[in-house]
Wavefront OBJ file of the C-alpha trace (Angstrom):
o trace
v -42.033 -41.461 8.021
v -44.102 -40.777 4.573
v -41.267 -42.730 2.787
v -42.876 -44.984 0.717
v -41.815 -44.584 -2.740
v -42.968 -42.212 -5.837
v -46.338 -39.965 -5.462
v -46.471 -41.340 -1.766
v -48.673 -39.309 0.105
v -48.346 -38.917 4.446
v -49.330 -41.452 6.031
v -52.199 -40.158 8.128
v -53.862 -36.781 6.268
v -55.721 -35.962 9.344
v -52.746 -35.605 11.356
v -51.413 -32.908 9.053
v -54.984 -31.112 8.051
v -56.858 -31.269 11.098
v -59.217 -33.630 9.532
v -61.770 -36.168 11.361
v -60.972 -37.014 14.924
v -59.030 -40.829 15.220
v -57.791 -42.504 18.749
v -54.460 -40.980 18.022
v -56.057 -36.992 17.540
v -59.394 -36.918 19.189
v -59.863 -33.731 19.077
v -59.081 -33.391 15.574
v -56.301 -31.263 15.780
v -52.891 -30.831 13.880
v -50.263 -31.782 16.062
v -48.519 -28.248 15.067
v -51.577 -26.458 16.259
v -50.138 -26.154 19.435
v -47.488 -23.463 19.821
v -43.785 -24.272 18.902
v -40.682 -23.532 20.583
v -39.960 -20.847 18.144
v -43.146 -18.848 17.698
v -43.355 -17.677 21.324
v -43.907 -13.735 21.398
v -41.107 -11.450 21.672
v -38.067 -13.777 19.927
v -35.852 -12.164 17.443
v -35.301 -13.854 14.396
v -31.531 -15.263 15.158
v -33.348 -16.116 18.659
v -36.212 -17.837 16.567
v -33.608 -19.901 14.781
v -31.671 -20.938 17.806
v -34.853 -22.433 19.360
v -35.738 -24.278 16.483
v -32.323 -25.902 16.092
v -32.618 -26.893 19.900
v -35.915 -28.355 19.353
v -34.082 -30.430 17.836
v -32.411 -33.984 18.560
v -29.098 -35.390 18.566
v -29.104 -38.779 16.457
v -25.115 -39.928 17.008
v -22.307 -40.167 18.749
v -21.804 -39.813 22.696
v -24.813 -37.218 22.591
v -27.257 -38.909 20.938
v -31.157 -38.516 22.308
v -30.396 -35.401 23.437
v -31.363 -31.981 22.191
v -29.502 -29.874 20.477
v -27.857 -27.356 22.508
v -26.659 -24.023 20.474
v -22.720 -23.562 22.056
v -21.967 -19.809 22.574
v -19.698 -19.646 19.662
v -22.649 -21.346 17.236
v -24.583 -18.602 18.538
v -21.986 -16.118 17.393
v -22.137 -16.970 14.100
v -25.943 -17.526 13.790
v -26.116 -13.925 15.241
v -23.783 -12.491 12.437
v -25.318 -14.193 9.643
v -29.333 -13.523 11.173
v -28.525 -9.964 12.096
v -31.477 -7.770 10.477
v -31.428 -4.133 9.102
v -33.628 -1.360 9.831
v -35.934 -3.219 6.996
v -36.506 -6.005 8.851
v -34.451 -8.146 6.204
v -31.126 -10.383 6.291
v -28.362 -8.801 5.214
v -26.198 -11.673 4.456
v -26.319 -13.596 1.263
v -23.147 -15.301 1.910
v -22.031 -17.138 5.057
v -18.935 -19.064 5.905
v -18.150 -21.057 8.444
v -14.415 -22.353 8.292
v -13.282 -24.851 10.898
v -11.545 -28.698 11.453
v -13.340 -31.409 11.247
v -15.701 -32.976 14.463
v -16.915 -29.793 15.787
v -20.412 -30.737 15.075
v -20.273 -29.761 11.603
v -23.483 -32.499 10.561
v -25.949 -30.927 12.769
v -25.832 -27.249 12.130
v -25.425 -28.188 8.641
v -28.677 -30.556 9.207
v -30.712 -28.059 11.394
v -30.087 -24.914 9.121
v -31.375 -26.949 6.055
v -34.689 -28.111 8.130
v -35.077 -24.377 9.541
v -35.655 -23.380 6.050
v -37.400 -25.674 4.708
v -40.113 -25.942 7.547
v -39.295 -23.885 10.328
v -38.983 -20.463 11.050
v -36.855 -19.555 8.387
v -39.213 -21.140 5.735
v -41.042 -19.819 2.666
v -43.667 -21.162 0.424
v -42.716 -23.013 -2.206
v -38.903 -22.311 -1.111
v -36.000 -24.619 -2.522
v -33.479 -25.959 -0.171
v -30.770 -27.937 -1.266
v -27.496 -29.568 0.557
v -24.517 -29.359 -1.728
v -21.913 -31.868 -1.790
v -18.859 -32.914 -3.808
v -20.359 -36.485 -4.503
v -23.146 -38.819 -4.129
v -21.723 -40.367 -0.580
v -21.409 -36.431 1.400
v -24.848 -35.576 -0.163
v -26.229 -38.179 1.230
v -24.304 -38.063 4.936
v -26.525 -34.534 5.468
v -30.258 -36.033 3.883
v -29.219 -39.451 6.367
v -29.154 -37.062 9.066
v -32.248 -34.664 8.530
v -34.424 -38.150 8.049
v -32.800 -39.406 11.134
v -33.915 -35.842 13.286
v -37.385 -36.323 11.379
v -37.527 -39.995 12.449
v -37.709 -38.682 16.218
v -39.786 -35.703 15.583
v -43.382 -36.587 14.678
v -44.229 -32.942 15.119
v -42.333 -32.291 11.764
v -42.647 -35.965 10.402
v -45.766 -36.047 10.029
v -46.111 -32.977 7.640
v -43.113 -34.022 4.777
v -43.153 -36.699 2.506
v -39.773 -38.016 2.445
v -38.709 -40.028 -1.349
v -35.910 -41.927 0.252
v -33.598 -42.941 -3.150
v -33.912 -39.839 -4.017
v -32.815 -37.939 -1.568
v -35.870 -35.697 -1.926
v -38.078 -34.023 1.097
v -41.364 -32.499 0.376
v -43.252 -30.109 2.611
v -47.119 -31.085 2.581
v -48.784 -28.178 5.007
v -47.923 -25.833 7.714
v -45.026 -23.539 7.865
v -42.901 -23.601 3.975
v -45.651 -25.537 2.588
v -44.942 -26.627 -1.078
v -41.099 -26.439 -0.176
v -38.173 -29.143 -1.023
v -35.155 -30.586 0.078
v -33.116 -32.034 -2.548
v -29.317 -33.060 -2.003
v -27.144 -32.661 -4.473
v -23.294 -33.502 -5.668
v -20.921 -31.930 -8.065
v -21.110 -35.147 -9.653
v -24.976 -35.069 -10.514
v -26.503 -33.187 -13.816
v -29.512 -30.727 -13.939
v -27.829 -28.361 -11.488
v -28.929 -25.371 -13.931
v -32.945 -24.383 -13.791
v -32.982 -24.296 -9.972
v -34.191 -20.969 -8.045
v -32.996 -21.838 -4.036
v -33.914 -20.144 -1.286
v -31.765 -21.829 0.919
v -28.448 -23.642 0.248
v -25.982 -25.542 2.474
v -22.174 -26.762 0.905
v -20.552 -29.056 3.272
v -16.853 -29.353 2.521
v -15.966 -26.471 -0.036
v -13.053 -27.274 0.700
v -12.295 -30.496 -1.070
v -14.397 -29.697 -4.098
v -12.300 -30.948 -7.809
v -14.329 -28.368 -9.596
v -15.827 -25.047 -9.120
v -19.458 -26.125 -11.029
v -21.396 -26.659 -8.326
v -21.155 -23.936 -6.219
v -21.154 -21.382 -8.904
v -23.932 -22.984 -10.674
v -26.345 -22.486 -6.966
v -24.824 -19.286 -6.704
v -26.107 -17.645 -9.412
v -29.222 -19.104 -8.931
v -30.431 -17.318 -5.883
v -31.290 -14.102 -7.610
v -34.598 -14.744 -7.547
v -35.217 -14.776 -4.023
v -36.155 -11.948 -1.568
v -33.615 -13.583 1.138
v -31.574 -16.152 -0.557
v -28.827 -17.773 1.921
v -25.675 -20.040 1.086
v -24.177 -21.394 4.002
v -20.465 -23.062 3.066
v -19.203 -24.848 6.411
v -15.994 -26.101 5.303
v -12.152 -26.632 6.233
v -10.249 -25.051 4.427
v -8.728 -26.307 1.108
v -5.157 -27.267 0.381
v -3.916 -24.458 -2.113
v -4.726 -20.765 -2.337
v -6.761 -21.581 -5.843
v -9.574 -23.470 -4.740
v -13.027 -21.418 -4.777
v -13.083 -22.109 -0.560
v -9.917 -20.503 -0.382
v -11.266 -17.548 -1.965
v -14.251 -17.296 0.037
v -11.434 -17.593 3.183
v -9.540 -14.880 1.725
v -12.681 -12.404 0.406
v -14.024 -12.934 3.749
v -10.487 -11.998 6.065
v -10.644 -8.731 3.904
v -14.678 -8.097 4.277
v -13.471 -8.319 8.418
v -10.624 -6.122 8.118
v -12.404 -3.361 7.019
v -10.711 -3.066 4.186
v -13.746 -4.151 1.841
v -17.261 -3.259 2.642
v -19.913 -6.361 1.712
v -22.524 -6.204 4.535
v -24.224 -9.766 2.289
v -21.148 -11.597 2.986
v -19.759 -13.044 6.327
v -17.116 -14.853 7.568
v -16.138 -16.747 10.795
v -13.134 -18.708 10.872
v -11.635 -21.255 13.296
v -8.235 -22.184 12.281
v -4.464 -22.161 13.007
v -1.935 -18.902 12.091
v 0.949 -19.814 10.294
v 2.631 -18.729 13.011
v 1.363 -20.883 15.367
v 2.806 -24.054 16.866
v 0.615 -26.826 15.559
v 1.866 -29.125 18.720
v 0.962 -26.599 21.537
v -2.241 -27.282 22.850
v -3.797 -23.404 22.817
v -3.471 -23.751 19.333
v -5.477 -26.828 19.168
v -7.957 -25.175 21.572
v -7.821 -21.844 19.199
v -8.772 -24.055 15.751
v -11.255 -26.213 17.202
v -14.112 -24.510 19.034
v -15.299 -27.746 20.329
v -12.515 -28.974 21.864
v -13.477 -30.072 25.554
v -16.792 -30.039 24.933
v -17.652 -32.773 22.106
v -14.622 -32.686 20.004
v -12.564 -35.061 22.019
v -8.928 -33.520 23.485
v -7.579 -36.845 23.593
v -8.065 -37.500 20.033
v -6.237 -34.209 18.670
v -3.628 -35.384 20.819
v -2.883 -38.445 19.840
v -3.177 -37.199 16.189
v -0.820 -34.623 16.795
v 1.762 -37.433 18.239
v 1.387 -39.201 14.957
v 1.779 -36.284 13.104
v 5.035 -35.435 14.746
v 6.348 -38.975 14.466
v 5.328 -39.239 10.774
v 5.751 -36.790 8.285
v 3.374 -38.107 5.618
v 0.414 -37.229 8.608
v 1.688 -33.818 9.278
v -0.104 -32.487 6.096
v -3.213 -33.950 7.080
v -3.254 -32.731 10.818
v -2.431 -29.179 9.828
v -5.651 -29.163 7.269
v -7.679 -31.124 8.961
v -7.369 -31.113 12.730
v -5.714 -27.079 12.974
v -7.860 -25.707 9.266
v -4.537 -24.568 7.653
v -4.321 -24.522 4.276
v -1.052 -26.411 4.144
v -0.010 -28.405 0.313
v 0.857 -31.945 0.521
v 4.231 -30.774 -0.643
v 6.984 -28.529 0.770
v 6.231 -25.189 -0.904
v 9.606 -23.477 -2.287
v 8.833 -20.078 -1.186
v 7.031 -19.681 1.820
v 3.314 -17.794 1.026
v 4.057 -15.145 3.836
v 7.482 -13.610 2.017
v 6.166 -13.902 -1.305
v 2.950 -11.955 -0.468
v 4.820 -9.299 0.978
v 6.999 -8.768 -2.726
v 3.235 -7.629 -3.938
v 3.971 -4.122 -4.771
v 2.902 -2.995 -7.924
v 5.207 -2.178 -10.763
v 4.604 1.225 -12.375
v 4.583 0.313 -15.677
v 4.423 3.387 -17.270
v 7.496 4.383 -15.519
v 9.339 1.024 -16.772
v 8.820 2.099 -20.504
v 12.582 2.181 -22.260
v 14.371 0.993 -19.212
v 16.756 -1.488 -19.488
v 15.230 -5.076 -18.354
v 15.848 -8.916 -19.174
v 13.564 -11.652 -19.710
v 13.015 -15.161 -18.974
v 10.675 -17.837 -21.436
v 9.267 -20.918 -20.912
v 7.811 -21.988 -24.111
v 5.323 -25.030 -23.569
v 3.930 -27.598 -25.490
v 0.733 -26.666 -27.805
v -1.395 -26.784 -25.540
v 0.059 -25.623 -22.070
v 0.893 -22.407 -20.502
v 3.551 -20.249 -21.852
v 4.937 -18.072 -19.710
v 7.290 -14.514 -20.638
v 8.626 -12.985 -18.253
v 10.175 -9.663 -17.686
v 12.438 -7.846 -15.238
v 13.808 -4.877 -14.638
v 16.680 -3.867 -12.160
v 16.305 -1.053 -10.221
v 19.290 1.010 -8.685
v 18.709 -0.314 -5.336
v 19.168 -3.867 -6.099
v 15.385 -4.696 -6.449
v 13.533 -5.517 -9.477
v 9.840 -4.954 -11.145
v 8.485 -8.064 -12.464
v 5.789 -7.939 -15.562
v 4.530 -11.546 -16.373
v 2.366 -12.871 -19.551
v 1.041 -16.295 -19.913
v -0.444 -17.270 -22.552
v -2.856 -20.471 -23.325
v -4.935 -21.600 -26.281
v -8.358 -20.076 -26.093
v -10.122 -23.997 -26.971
v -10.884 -26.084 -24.168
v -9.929 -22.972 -21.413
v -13.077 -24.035 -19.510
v -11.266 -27.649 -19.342
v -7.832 -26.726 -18.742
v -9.546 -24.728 -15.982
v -11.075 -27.911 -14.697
v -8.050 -30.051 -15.297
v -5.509 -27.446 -13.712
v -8.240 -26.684 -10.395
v -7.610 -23.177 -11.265
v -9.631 -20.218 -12.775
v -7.800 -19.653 -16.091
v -10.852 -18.691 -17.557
v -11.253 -15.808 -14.371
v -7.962 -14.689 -14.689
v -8.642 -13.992 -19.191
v -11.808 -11.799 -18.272
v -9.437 -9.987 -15.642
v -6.422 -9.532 -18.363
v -4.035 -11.784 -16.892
v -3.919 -14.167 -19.056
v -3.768 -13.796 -23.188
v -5.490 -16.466 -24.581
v -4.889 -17.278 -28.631
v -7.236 -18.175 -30.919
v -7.470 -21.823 -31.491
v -6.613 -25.010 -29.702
v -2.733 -25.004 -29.702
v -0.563 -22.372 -28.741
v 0.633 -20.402 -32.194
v 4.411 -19.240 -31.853
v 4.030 -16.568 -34.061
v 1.459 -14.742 -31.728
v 3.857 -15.098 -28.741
v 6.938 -13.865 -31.198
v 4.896 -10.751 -31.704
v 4.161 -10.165 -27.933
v 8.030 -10.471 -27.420
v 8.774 -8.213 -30.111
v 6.531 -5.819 -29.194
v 7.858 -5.802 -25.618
v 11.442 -5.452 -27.236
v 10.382 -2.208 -28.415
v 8.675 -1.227 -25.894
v 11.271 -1.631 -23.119
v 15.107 -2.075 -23.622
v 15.535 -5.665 -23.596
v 19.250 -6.450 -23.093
v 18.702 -10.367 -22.802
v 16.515 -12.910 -23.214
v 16.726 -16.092 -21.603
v 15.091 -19.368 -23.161
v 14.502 -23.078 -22.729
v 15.889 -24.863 -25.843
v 12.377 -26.875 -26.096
v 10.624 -25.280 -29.234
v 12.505 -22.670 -29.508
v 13.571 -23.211 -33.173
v 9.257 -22.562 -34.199
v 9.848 -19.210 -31.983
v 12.797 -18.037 -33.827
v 11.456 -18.660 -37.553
v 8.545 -16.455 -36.299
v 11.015 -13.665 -34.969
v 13.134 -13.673 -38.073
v 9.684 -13.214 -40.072
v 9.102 -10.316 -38.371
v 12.407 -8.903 -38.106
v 13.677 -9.046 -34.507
v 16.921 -8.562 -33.729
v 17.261 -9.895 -30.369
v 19.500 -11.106 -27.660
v 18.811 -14.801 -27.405
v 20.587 -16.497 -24.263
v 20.380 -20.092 -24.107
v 19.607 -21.203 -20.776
v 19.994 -24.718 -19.414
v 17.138 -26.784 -17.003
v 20.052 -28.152 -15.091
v 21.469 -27.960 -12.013
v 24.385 -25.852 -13.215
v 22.284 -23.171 -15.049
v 19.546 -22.995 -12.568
v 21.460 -23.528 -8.962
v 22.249 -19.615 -8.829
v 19.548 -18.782 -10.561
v 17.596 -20.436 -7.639
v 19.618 -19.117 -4.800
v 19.130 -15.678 -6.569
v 15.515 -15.593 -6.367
v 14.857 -17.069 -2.924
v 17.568 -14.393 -1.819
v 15.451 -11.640 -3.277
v 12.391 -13.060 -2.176
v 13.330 -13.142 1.526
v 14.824 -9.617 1.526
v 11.205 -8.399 0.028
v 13.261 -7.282 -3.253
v 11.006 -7.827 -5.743
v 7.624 -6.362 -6.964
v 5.413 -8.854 -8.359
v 1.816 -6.913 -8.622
v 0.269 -10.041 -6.596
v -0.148 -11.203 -10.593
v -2.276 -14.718 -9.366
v -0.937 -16.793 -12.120
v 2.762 -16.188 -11.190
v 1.398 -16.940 -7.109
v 0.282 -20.118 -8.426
v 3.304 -20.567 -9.936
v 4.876 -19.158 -6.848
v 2.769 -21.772 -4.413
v 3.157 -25.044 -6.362
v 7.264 -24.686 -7.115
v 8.680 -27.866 -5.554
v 12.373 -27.901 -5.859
v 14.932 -31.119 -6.028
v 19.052 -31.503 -5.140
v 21.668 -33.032 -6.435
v 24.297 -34.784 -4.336
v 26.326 -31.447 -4.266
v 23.333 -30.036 -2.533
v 22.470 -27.934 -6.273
v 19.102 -26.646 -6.259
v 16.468 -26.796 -9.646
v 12.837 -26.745 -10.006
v 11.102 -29.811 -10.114
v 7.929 -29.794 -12.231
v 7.523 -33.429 -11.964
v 7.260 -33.185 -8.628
v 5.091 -30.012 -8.400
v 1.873 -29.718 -7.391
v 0.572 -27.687 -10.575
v 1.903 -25.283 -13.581
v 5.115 -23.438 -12.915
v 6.104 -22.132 -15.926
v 5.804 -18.893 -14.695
v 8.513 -19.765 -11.467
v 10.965 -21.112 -14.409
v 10.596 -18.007 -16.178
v 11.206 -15.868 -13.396
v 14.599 -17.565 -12.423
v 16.159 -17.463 -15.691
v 14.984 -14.033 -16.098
v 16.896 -13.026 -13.194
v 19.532 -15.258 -13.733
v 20.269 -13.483 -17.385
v 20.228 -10.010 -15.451
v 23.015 -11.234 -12.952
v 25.151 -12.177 -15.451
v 27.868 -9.226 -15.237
v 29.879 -10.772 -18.343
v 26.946 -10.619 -20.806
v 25.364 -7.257 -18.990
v 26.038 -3.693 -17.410
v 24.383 -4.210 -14.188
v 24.417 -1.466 -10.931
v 26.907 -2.619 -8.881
v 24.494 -3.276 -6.246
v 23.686 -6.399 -8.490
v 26.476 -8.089 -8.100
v 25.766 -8.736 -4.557
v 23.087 -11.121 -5.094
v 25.368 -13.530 -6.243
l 1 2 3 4 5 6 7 8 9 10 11 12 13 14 15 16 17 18 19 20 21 22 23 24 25 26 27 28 29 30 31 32 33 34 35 36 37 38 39 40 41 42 43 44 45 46 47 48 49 50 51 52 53 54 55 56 57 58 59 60 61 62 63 64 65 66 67 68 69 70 71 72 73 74 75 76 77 78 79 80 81 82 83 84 85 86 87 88 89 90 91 92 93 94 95 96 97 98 99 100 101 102 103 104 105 106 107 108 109 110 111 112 113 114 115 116 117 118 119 120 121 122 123 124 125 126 127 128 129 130 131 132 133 134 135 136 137 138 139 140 141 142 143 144 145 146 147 148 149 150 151 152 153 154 155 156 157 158 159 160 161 162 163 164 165 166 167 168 169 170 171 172 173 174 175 176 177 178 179 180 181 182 183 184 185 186 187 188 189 190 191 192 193 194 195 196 197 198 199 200 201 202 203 204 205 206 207 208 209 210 211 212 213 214 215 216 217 218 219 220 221 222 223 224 225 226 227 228 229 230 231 232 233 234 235 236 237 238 239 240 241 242 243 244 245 246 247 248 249 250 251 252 253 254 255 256 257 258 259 260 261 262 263 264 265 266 267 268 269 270 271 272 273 274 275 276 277 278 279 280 281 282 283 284 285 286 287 288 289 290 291 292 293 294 295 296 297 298 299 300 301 302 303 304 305 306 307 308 309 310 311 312 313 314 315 316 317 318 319 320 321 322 323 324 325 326 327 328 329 330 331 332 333 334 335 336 337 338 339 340 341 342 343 344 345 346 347 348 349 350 351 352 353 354 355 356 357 358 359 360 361 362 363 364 365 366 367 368 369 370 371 372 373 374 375 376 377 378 379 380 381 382 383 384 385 386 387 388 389 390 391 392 393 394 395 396 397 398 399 400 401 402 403 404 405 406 407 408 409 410 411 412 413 414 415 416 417 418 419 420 421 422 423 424 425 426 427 428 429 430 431 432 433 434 435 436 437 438 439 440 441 442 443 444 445 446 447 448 449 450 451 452 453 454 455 456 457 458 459 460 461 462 463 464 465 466 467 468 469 470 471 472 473 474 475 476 477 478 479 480 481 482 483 484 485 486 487 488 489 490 491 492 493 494 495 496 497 498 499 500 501 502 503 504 505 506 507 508 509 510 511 512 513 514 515 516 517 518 519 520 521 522 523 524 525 526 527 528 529 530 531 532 533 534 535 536 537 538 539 540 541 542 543 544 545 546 547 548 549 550 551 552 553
């Protein structure tokens, strides 16, 4: 292999120009003069990619020296993402591939990445990188595409391969003047780049959101440009692979139309049992074949033996997106309390809130409800974070707080702490707005928030509100109640959801409920909020409630 260092050229010109006749080409030939696998007459293009990718070898595992051998449901997939309009072009800019780990995950990933950069998915001068979340995964796929090239002279012969840098040059024939590069989220100069092709391997377990974002917005200039992510899915609904997941389950629904993005996805139901074996058979594609049955089973014993492996088995053996911890609120109920509030129908109705002041430079959360007549409530959330640093708190939290600002659900304030008079004005504003009967607050700062509402002149109905057990046991048992009986309406607001899906919750002896954000996953101001919110409307001492109130408690 041409892998001899910087500026290294091939290591027999002839061989790849046709040049003088030698012992090993006496006819002075190319060795890709002859007619490949993929250019016979009459193949459509998925069909041209499937023969390339079982031109090629298998270099590991129980297979290895073998060729390639497209399964039916590869073929599915290939077909869906190589379909072609009535143009003659690709449709999809976008594919996703979502499924466990071992179901030959490497080669695909591999053979897609070769079949653009020199096979019959190539361009001239095209750009095809393998994306990574560090330097070790990046490497994994380049390790592999030398290793097919290794047994392939047919393609060897016409790259020049720069081995520490993980760097593939194509010197003649079919996407001549092309490059493989492979890159992590942990390298710089990821800006500049104009692919053609692009491969992510394990979306799923990316820290950060750079990467990907900076490759996708790169392709523009490209008549066909193609990102592949082949991934399992990520832990918590935040990630960027869970929102390719969840994009691409609506795109297949029908109930949003993107013909440039597709989806297939392997994985277990929620409602599945992770220890049956159809379900292992229904996440893993493979399973038989060369994803070993024996394997998942005894991984599935462990699992079932030892708690601390069930998390792991359920994301990485079924592709569920499962937290390490034991989520408060199940994702299924809370979803279904989406409904949209009709705001403009709230205006002067009686409702109570709940805040969670935090410190400078965290997320404050407000949070309003309002009781309706047949025991349900509308929810209206605000956060609020300092508008320095969003793009690292964004980083630092794994979530897209600087997304959800552009989208207006989150107020940022100017400057780098959070200023109580701004949120005092936002409260007082609501007060006016609505008919706030109470007010429930964490003591922590609250002394900064009242100055600012006396300096404005609000008059309002303060409620001190205790992080204990005592204060927030009924307040707890209150809004799992209403969450399970789908009685309240939360407008799918994703900052309260994340809330929602990192609440962890702890007991005291008595078996007292309280939320736990030392032992949550992530931010859950907004879940605090919420309770005492509630908690301060089903107080029938303090308020006039509907006397279907009073039996949620």
């Amino acid at each position: 292999m041409g892998q001899r260092g910087i500026g290294a050229k091939p290591k027999n010109l002839s061989l790849i120009e046709g040049g003088a006749p030698d012992l090993f080409n006496p006819q002075g030939r190319p060795p890709m003069s002859r007619a490949m696998p993929w250019e016979a007459p009459g193949l459509s293009r998925v069909d041209r990619v499937v023969a390339f990718l079982e031109f090629l070898p298998i270099t590991q595992g129980a297979l290895a020296g073998q060729k390639l051998r497209v399964r039916p449901w590869q073929r599915r997939f290939l077909e869906a993402v190589y379909a072609e309009d009535e143009n003659g072009e690709r449709t999809v800019r976008t594919a996703v591939l979502s499924m466990p780990r071992k179901n030959g995950k490497t080669q695909i990933v591999a053979g897609l990445a070769l079949c653009h950069l020199m096979g019959p998915e190539a361009e001239q001068r095209g750009e095809v990188y393998a994306a990574a979340n560090d330097r070790f995964q990046s490497g994994k796929t380049f390790n592999e595409i030398a290793a097919i090239l290794d047994n392939l002279p047919e393609l060897d012969n016409r790259v020049n391969v720069t081995k520490f840098r993980k760097e593939i040059e194509v010197l003649a024939g079919a996407g001549k003047g092309s490059i493989f590069a492979a890159l992590s989220a942990d390298a710089a100069g990821k800006h500049g780049l104009s692919p053609s092709f692009i491969v992510y391997d394990e979306l799923g377990q990316a820290p950060k959101r750079d990467l990907y974002e900076a490759l996708d917005t790169a392709m523009g200039a490209r008549d066909e440009p193609l990102m592949t992510v082949i991934s399992t899915q990520a832990a918590d609904d935040h990630a960027v692979m869970s929102e390719l997941v969840d994009y691409g389950m609506k795109v297949n629904a029908g109930e949003i139309e993107d013909p440039a993005f597709h989806l297939t996805f392997y994985g277990a139901s929620d409602t599945d049992d992770p220890w049956d074996p159809e379900t292992w058979a229904k996440a893993n594609p493979a399973l038989g074949d060369f994803r070993s049955r024996s394997d998942v089973q005894r991984q599935a014993a462990q699992a079932q033996r030892m708690p601390s492996a069930e998390h792991s088995f359920r994301n990485l053996i079924l592709n569920q997106r499962v937290s390490a911890h034991v989520r408060f609120l199940a994702k299924a109920e809370w979803d279904a309390n989406g409904g949209e509030p009709d705001l403009a129908a709230l205006a002067g109705r009686p409702c109570f809130g709940g805040l969670d002041l935090s410190a400078s430079r965290d997320l404050t959360a407000f949070v309003l409800v309002f009781p309706q007549d047949d025991g349900s409530f509308d929810v209206v959330p605000r956060f609020y974070l300092p508008e320095a640093g969003l793009r690292d708190k964004s980083e630092a939290d794994r979530v897209p707080y600087d997304v959800w600002e552009r989208q207006g659900w989150l107020t940022t304030i100017p400057g780098a702490t959070v200023d109580p008079s701004f949120v005092a004005h936002d409260i007082a504003e609501a007060a006016a707005e609505f008919d706030l009967q109470g007010l429930a607050y964490d003591r922590w700062r609250i002394e900064d928030l009242k100055r600012e509402l006396n300096a404005v002149g609000a008059d309002l109905p303060l409620k001190e509100f205790g992080q204990g057990f005592k204060d927030m046991a009924p307040a707890i048992d209150m809004l799992e109640r209403l969450v399970a009986e789908g009685r309240l309406r939360h407008g799918g607001n994703p900052i309260l959801t994340m809330c929602a899906a990192n609440a962890v919750i702890e007991r005291d002896a008595a078996g007292n409920r309280k939320l736990a954000k030392h032992k949550s996953t992530g931010r859950i101001d907004g879940m605090v909020a919420l309770a005492m919110a509630l908690a301060a409307a089903g107080r029938p001492a303090e308020c006039a409630l509907p006397a279907c109130l009073l039996e949620l408690l």
